[in-house]
N, C-alpha and C positions, 0 to 999 in steps of 0.2 A: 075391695075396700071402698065404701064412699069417700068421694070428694072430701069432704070436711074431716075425713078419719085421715088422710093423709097429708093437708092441709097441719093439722096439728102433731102428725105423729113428724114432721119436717120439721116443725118449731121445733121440739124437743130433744130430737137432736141436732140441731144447732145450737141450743144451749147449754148440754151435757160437753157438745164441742168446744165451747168457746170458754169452755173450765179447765184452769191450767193443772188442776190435776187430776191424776187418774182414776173414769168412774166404768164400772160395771153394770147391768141392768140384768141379771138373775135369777132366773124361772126355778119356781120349786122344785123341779128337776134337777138342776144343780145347772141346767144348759145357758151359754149367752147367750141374751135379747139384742142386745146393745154393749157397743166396747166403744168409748169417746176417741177422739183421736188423741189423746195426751199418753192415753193407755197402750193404743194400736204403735206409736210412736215409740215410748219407752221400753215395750217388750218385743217389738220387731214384728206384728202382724199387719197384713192389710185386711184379712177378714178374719173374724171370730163367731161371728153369727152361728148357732146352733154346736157349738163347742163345748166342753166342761171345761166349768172354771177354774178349776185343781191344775185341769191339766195346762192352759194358757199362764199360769202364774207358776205353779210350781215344776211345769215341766212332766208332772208325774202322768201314770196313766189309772191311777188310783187314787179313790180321795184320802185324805189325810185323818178327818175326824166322822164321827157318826152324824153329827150335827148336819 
């Protein structure tokens, strides 16, 4: 990754961080990019990166809807 790609990808989350509430960032895959810390905080994670999101929220190990 260049200088300036991480440069900016640091800005952004520190901004997702510093939102009191909980945000996700959600690859068409259904996989986490990004879990802010308000998120990591309220469900008990320190990492989430490359995770399904069903599973981090609802616990399941199957998604819930086809969508």
């Amino acid at each position: 990754m260049a200088e300036d790609d991480e440069v900016v990808e640091s800005e952004w989350k520190s901004l997702l961080d510093a939102l009191p509430d909980t945000r996700l960032l959600v690859r068409e895959d259904r996989t986490v990019a990004y879990a802010n810390r308000a998120f990591r905080e309220r469900y008990g994670y320190s990492t989430v990166e490359g995770r399904r999101c069903h599973e981090l929220i609802f616990r399941f190990g199957t998604r819930l809807s086809p969508f």
